[in-house]
Kinemage of the C-alpha trace (Angstrom):
@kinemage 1
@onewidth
@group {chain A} dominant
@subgroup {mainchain}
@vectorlist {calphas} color= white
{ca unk a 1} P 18.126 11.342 31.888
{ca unk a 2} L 17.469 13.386 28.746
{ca unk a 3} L 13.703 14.074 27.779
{ca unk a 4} L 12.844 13.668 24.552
{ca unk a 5} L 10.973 17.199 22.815
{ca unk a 6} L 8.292 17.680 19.976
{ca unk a 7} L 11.337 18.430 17.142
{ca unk a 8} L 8.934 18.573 13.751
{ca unk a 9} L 4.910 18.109 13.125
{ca unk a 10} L 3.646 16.298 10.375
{ca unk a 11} L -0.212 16.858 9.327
{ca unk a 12} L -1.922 14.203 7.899
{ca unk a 13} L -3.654 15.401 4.420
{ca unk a 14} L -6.844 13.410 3.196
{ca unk a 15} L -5.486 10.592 0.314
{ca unk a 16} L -6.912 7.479 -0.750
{ca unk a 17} L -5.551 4.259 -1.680
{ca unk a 18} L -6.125 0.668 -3.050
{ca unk a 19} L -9.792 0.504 -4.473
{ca unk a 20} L -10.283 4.335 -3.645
{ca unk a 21} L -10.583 4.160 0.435
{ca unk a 22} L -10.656 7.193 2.239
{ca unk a 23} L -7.652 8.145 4.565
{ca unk a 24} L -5.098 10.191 6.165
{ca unk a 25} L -1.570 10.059 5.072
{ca unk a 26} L 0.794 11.601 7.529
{ca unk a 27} L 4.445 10.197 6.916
{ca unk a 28} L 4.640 9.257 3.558
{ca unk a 29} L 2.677 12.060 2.213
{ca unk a 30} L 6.163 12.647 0.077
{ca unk a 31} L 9.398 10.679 0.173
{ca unk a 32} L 11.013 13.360 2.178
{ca unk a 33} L 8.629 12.749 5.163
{ca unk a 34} L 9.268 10.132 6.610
{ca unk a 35} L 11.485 8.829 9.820
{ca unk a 36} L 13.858 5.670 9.472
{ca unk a 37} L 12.936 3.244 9.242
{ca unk a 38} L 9.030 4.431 9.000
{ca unk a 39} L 7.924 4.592 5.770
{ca unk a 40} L 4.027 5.488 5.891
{ca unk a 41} L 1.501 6.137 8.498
{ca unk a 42} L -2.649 6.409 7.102
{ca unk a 43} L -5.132 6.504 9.272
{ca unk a 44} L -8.644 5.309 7.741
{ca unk a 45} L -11.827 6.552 9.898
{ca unk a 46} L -15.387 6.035 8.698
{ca unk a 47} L -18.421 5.445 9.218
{ca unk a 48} L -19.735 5.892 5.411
{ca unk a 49} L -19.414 2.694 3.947
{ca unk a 50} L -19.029 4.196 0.243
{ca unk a 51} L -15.167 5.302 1.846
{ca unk a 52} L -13.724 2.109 2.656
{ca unk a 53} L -16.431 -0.773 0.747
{ca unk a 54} L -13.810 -0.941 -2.323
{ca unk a 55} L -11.224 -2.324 0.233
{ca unk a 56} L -8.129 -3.081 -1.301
{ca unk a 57} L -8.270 -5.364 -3.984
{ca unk a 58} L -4.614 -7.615 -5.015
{ca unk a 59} L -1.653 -5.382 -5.079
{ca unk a 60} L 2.180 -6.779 -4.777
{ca unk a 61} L 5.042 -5.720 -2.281
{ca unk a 62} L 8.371 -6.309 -1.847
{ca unk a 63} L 11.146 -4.894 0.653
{ca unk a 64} L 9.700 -3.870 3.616
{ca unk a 65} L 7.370 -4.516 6.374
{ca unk a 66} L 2.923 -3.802 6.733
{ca unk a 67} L 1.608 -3.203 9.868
{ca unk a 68} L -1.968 -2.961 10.341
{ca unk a 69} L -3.801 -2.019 13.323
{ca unk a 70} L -7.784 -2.017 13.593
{ca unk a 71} L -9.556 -0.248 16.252
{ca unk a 72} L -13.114 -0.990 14.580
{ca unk a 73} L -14.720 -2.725 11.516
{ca unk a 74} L -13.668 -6.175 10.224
{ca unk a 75} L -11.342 -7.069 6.766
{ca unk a 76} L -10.243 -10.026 5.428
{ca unk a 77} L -6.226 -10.987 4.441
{ca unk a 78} L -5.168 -13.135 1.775
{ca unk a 79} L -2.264 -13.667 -0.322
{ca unk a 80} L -0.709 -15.563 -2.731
{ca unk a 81} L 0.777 -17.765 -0.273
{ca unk a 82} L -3.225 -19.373 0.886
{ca unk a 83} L -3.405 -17.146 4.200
{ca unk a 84} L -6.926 -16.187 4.917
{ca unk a 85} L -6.390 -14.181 8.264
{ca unk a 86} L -9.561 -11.920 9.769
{ca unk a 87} L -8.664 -8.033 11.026
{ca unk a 88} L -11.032 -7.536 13.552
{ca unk a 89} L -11.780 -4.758 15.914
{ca unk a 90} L -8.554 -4.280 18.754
{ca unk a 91} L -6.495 -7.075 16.689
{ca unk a 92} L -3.728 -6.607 14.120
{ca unk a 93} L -2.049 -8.226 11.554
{ca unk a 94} L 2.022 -7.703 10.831
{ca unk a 95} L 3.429 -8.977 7.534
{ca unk a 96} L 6.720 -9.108 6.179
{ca unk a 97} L 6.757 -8.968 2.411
{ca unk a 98} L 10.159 -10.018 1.776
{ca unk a 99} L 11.403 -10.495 -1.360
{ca unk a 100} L 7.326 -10.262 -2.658
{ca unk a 101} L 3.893 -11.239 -1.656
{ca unk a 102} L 0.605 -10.127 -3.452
{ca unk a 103} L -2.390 -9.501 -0.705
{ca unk a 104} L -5.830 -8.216 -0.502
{ca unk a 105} L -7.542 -6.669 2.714
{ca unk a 106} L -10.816 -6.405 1.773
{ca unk a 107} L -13.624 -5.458 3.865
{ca unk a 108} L -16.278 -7.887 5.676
{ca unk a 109} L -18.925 -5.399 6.467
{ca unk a 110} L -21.248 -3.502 4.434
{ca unk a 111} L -22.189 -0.761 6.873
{ca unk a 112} L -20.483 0.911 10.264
{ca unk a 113} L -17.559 2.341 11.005
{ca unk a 114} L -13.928 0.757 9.607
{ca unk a 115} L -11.404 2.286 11.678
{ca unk a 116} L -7.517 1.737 11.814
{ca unk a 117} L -4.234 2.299 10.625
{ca unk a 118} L -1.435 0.736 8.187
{ca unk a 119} L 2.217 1.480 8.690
{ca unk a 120} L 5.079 0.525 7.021
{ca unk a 121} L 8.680 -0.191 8.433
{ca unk a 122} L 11.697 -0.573 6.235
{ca unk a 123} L 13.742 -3.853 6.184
{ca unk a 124} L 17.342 -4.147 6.158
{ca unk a 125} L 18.835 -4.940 2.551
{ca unk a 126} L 20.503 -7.901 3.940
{ca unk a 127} L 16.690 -8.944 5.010
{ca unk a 128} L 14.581 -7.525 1.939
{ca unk a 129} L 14.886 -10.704 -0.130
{ca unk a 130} L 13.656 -12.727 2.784
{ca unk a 131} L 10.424 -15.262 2.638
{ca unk a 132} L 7.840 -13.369 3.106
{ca unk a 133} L 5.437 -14.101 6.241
{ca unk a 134} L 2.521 -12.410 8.576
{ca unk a 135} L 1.526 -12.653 11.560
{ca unk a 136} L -2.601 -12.514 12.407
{ca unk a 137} L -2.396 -11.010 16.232
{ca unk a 138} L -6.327 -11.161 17.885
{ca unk a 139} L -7.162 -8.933 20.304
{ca unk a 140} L -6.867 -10.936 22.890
{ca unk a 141} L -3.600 -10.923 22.269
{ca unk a 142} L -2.546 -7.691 22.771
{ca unk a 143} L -1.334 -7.296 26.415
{ca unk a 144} L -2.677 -4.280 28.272
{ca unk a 145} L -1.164 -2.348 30.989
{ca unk a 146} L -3.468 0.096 33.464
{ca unk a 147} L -1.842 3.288 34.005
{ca unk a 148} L -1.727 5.316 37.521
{ca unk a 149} L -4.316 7.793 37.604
{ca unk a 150} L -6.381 6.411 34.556
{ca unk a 151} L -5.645 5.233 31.194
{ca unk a 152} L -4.669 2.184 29.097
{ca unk a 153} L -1.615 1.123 27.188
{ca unk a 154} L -1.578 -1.910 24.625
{ca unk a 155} L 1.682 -3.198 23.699
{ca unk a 156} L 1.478 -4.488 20.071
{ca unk a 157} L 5.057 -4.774 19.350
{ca unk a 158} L 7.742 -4.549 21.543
{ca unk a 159} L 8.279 -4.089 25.668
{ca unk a 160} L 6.484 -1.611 28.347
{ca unk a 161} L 8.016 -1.073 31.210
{ca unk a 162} L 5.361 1.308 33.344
{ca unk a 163} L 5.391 1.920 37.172
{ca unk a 164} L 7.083 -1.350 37.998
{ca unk a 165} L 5.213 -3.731 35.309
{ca unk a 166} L 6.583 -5.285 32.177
{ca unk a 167} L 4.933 -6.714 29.671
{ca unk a 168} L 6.001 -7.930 26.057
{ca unk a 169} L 3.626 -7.246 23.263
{ca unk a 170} L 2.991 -10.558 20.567
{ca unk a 171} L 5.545 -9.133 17.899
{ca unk a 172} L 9.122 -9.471 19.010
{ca unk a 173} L 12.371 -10.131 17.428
{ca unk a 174} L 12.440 -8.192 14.783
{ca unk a 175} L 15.729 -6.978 13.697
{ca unk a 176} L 14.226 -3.124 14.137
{ca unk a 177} L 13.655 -3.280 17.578
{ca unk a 178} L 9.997 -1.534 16.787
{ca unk a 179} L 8.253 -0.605 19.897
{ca unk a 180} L 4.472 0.341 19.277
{ca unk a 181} L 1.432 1.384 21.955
{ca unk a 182} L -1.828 2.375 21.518
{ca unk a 183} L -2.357 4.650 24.663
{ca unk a 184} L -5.736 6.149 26.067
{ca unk a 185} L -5.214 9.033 28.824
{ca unk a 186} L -8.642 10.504 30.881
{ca unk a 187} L -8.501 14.593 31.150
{ca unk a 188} L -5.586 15.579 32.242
{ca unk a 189} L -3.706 11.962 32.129
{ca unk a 190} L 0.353 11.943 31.999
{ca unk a 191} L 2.002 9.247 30.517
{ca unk a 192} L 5.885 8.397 30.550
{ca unk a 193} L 8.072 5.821 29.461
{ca unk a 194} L 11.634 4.746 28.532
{ca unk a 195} L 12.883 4.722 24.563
{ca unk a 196} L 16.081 3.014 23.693
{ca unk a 197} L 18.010 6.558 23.670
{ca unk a 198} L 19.387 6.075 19.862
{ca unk a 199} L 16.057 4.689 18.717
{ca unk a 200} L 13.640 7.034 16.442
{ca unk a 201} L 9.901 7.944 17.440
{ca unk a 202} L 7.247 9.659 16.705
{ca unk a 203} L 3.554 10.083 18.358
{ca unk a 204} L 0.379 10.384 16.458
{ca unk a 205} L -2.238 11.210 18.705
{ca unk a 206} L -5.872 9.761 16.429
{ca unk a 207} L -8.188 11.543 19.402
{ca unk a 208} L -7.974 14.860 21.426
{ca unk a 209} L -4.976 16.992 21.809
{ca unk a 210} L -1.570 16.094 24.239
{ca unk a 211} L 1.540 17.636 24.940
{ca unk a 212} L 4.965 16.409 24.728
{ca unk a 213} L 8.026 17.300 26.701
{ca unk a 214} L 9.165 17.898 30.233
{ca unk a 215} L 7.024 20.616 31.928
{ca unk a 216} L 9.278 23.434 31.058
{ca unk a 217} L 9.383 23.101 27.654
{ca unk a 218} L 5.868 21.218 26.836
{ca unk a 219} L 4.683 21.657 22.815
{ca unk a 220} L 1.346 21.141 21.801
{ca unk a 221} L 0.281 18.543 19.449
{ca unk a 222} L -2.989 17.662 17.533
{ca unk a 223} L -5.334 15.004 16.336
{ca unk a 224} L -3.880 13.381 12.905
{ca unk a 225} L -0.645 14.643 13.080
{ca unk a 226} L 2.632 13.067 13.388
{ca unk a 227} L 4.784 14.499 16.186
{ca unk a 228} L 8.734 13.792 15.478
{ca unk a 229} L 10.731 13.207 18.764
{ca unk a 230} L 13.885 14.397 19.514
{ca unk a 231} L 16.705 12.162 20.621
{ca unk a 232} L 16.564 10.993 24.030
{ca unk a 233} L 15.962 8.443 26.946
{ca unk a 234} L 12.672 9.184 28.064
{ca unk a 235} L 9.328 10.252 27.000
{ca unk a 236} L 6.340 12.747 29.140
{ca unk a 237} L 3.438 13.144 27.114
{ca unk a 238} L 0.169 15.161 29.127
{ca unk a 239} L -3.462 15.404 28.142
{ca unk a 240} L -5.469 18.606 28.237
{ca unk a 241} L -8.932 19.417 28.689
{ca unk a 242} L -9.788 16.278 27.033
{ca unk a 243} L -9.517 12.585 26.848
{ca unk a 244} L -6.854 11.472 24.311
{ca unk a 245} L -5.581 8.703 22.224
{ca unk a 246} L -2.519 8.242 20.586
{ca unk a 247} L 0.198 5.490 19.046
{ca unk a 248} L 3.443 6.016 19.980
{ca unk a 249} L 6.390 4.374 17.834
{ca unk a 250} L 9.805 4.071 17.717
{ca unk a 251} L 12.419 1.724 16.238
{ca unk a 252} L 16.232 1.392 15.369
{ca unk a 253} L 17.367 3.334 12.210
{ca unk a 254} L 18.409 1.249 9.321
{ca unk a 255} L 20.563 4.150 7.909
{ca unk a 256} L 20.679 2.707 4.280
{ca unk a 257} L 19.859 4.437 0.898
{ca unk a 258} L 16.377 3.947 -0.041
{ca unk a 259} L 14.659 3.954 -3.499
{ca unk a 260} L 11.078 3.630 -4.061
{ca unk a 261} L 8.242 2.798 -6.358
{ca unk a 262} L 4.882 2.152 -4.872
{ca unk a 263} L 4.891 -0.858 -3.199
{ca unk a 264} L 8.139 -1.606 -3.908
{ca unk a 265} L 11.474 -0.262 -1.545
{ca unk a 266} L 14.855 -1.908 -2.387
{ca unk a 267} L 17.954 -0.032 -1.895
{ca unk a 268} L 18.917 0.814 -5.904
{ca unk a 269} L 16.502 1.721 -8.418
{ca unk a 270} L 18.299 -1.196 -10.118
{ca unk a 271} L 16.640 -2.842 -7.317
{ca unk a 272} L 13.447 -1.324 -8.512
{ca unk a 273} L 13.651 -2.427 -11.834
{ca unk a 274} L 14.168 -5.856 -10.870
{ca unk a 275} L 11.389 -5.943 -8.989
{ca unk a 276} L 8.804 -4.753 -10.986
{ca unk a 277} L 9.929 -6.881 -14.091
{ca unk a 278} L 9.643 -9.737 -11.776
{ca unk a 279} L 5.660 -8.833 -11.015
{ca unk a 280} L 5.658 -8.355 -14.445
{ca unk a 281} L 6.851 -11.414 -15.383
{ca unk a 282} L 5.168 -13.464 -12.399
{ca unk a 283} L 8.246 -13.962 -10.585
{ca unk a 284} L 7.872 -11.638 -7.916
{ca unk a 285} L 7.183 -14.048 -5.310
């Protein structure tokens, strides 16, 4: 069974977005960094409300897929469509935008820390024009699997298969096959676990330091980086000195010609055009 290796490192630079919130941007920094069909990865962390209190006010999308994950602080969701859907510490919300949806995430606290991540994952062409949709997942609904020796896995999207358990997480069927864990590991933790062999991944470990990679060929990786993953079957990831925390992702490739603007990722920059002259023009949704 082949092991997958640490194959490229992506460090997150310090960005903001929406109303000016403070964040990380790993993939997605530039077009060129990025891993089918991942898009973006930012990590927002802080406990200074002045980083994250102009939230992120309306703003369209169209063609692809939001993930966001909190690990602590509170926002509200709504869009055009009359969801109102609360992001609350350990819960998550998934939305597909389709063929367009115009949301706000805005946040419900005025002091604290706001911690979390967005992704985004590509859709199909054949499913970009699509209804759009989301999904508000509570925390309580986020299976969790105890690991031998210590640690914690919570299966957001996606199955875990770990020393004889199984356990779905809420988001299946999805046409991507994404597979994404939040994993904690105490000093000196291992972790391991199957990946559909022609599936992408990558590992972004958000506390502490791990490496990746059968023992004979282990690589380091770092806090708020992105750690690309070879092809391969199976995944060994150890922690050091220190407790760590990390998501690990993978998916099926779309393998299709992307063009984006923004918040907008169609196939064609005709594509493109359309879609902006339909925000333009109110039609986008």
């Amino acid at each position: 069974m082949n092991t997958r290796t640490l194959q490229q490192v992506i460090r997150s630079i310090p960005t903001s977005d929406g109303g000016g919130v403070k964040l990380r941007r790993s993939l997605g920094q530039t077009q060129a960094l990025r891993l089918d069909p991942f898009l973006m990865l930012d990590e927002f962390s802080s406990s200074n409300a002045d980083d994250y209190i102009a939230g992120f006010p309306d703003h369209p999308h169209r063609g692809f897929e939001t993930v966001t994950y909190m690990l602590d602080g509170h926002m509200l969701h709504q869009d055009h469509l009359g969801n109102h859907g609360d992001l609350r510490s350990g819960g998550a919300q998934w939305m597909t935008a389709g063929r367009g949806i115009i949301h706000s995430e805005m946040p419900q606290q005025e002091s604290g820390r706001m911690r979390g991540f967005q992704l985004w994952i590509n859709l199909p062409a054949q499913e970009k024009m699509k209804p759009a949709s989301y999904q508000d997942i509570l925390p309580e609904e986020i299976p969790r699997l105890k690991l031998p020796g210590g640690g914690e896995v919570k299966i957001i999207a996606g199955i875990a298969e770990i020393d004889g358990k199984t356990l779905a997480g809420p988001i299946q069927g999805i046409s991507t096959e994404p597979l994404f864990l939040d994993v904690r590991l105490p000093v000196g933790g291992h972790f391991k676990h199957l990946i559909i062999k022609d599936h992408n991944a990558f590992v972004y470990p958000y506390e502490g330091r791990l490496e990746i990679g059968p023992v004979a060929n282990r690589l380091p990786l770092e806090a708020q980086s992105a750690g690309i993953l070879s092809m391969g079957e199976y995944l060994e990831i150890q922690a050091g000195d220190q407790a760590t925390a990390f998501l690990l992702l993978a998916a099926r490739p779309i393998r299709e010609p992307i063009a984006q603007y923004g918040p907008f990722v169609m196939n064609t920059r005709d594509e493109i055009e359309q879609a902006i002259a339909d925000y333009k023009n109110g039609q986008l949704v």
